[in-house]
N, C-alpha and C positions, 0 to 999 in steps of 0.2 A: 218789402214789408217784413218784420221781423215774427218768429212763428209767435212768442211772447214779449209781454206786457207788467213788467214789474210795476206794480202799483203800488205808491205808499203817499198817506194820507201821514201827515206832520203838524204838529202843535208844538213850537219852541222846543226842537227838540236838537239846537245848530249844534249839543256836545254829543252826542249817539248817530247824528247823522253822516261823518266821514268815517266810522265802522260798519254802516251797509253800503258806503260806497266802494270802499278798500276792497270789502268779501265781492262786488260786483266785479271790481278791474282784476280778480283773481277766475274767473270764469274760461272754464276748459272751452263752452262753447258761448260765441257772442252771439246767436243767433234771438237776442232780445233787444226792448228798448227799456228807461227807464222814467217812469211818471211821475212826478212828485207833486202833490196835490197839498198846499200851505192854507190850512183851514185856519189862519188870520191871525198868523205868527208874531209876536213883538219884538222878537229878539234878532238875533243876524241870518236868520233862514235865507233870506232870498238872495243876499252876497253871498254866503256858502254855497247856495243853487247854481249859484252864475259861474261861479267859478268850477264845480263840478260838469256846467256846459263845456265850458270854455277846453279844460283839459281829459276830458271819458275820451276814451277809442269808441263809446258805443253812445248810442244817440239818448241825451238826456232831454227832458222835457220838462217845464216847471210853470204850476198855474196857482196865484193866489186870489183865495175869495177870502168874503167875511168871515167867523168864526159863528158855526153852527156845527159843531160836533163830528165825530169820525166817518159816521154813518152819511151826512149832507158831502163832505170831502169824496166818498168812494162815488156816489149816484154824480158827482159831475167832474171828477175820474176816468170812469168807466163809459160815459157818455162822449166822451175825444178817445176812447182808443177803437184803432181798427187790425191790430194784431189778431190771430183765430185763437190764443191763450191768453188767459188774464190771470195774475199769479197776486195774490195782494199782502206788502210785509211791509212791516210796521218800521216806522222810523229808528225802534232803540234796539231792533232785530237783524239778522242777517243770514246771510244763505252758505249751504258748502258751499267750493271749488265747482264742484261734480253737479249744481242743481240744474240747471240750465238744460246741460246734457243729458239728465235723466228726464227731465220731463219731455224732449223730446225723442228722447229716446221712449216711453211709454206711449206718446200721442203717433208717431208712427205704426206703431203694433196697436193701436187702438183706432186710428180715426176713422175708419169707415162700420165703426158699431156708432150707430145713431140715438142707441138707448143712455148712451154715456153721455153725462155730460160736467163731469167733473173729474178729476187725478187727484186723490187725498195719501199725499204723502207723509211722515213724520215730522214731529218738531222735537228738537232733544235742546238739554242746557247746554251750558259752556261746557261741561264733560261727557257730554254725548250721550248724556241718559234720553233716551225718549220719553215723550212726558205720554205720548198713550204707546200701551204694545199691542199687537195685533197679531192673532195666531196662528195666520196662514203668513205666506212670504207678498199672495198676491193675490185678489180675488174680485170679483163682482156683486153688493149689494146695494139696496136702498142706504140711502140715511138715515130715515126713519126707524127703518128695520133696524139694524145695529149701529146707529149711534143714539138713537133716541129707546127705541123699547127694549133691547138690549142692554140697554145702558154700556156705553161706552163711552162717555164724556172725557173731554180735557182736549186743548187745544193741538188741530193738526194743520198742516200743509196744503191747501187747498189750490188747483188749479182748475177753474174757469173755462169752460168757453165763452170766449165773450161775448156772441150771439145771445146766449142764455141770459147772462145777468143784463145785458143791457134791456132784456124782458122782462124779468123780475127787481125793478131797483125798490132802494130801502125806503119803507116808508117813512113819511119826516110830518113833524107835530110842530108849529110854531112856538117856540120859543124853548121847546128840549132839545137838548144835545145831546143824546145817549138813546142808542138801538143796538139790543143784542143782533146780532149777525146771522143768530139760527132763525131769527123770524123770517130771512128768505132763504137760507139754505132750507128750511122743513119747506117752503112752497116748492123750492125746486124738486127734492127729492119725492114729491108728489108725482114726479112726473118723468125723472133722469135719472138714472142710476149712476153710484159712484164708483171707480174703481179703486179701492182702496191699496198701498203698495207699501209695504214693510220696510222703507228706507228713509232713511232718517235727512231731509236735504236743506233745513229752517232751523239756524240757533238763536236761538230764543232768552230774552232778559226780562224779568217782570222789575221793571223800576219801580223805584218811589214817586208816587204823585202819575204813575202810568195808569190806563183805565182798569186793566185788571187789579190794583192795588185799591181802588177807590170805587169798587163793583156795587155795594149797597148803597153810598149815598149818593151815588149816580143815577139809581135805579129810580130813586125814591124822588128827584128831580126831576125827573122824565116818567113821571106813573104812565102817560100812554101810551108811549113807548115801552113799557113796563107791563100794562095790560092786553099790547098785543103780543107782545109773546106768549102769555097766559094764552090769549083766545088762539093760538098759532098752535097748544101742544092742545087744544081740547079738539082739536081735529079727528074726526072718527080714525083716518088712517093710524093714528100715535096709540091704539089702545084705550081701554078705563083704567088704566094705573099710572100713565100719563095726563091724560084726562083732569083724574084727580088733581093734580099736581098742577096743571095748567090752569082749572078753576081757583085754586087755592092762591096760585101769583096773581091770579085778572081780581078778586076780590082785595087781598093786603095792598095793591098799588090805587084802586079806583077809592077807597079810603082815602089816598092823596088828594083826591081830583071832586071838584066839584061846578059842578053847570053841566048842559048837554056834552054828549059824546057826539064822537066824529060817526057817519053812518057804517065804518070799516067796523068800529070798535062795539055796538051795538050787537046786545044777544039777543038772537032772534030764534031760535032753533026752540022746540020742547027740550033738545038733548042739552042743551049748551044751559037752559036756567034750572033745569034739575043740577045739572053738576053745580053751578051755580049756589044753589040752595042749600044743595047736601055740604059744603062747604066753609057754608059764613061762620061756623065757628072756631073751626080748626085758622080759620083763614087769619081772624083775631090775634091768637095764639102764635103762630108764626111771625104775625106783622111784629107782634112785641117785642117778639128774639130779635126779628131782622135787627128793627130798630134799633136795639141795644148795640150788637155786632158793627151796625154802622156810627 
């Protein structure tokens, strides 16, 4: 069994997908496999697939469902792998030479701290800028603590135990396609600390017509998905300055939506409809901007 699990969820992506294959067959260590999870591709993905089986030195895997969003793609992904790391990179993405090897190079010097349960390493562009910097070389925090109250936003390198997420998978709403990702990394880091590592091992391309290029009127299609992130940052752990912030998304997306809520989405708390409250105006005011920007 391989100690990693390269995950990637694909939407017609057959012209970006033989440059994460290429960076794979460049891998100092092959001690991985590769998933490819076709969330209901129209184009030539699954010939491209066959033929990346047919010729890898390392073990490719390929499963296509209907088209239900990135988020439905990872939860039945993640559900067929039995690797101890799960590493998830995007179809128009790719990895150093060197990632493989550092991650297992980190999960050795780490596996017997039980409080870990994730490796956040860098993502940098095509010229090796990192898109977040981190001020130590190598440390141990929440997520919460410093990516969420801290504020340290922007996307990084995450690796997985796979035991974990296949405990925490994405919650999915009938007939939305879109789930920000922090909605279960904040549940995990409720409970797992991350080891965060100052190397850069994930390069990274924000395409045209990619989800990060199309982040508001995604949101705006998917308000419940939309709203649980909102109820996900109003969690006492995130702080009242998060909090804020988290009331104020669950308000401008539930504006989208109307009939009963799912009982997940549902505020129940005195804390959660005070923030609620204190909010519906500001919340207005944001929707506006959003709206416009999208």
């Amino acid at each position: 069994m391989s100690l990693v699990t390269i995950l990637t969820p694909t939407y017609n992506r057959v012209h970006t997908l033989p440059n994460l294959y290429k960076s794979l067959c460049t891998q100092s260590d092959n001690n991985f496999e590769w998933l490819i999870v076709d969330d209901g591709s129209t184009d030539e993905t699954e010939q491209l697939c066959k033929s990346f089986i047919e010729k890898a030195s390392f073990t490719v895997k390929y499963i296509k469902k209907a088209n239900g969003g990135k988020h439905t793609a990872l939860n039945v992904g993640i559900g067929k792998i039995s690797s101890v790391l799960t590493m998830i990179v995007d179809s128009d993405d790719k990895l150093t030479p060197d990632a493989i090897e550092m991650i297992g190079l980190y999960y050795n010097k780490y596996k017997e701290n039980k409080q870990i349960g994730c490796f956040s390493f860098l993502r940098c562009d095509k010229n090796g800028r990192a898109i977040v910097g981190l001020e130590k070389n190598e440390f141990i925090d929440s997520y919460i603590e410093y990516r969420i109250k801290k504020e340290h936003p922007g996307d990084m390198a995450e690796v997985f135990f796979t035991n974990i997420l296949k405990r925490y998978p994405f919650p999915e709403f009938t007939g939305e396609r879109f789930l920000s990702e922090d909605v279960v990394w904040i549940e995990i880091g409720k409970k797992y600390k991350y080891c965060f590592i100052n190397k850069s091992i994930y390069i990274c391309e924000y395409l045209q017509g990619g989800l990060t290029a199309n982040d508001k009127p995604m949101k705006f299609a998917s308000p419940l998905g939309s709203m649980m992130r909102g109820k996900q940052l109003m969690s006492e752990e995130c702080g009242l300055k998060i909090n804020i912030k988290g009331a104020i998304i669950y308000n401008c997306y539930k504006n989208n939506k109307v009939g009963n809520l799912p009982d997940k989405l549902k505020i129940q708390s005195f804390r959660e409809k005070f923030l609620i409250f204190i909010t519906i105006f500001p919340s207005r005011i944001y929707r506006s901007v959003w709206k416009k920007k999208g």
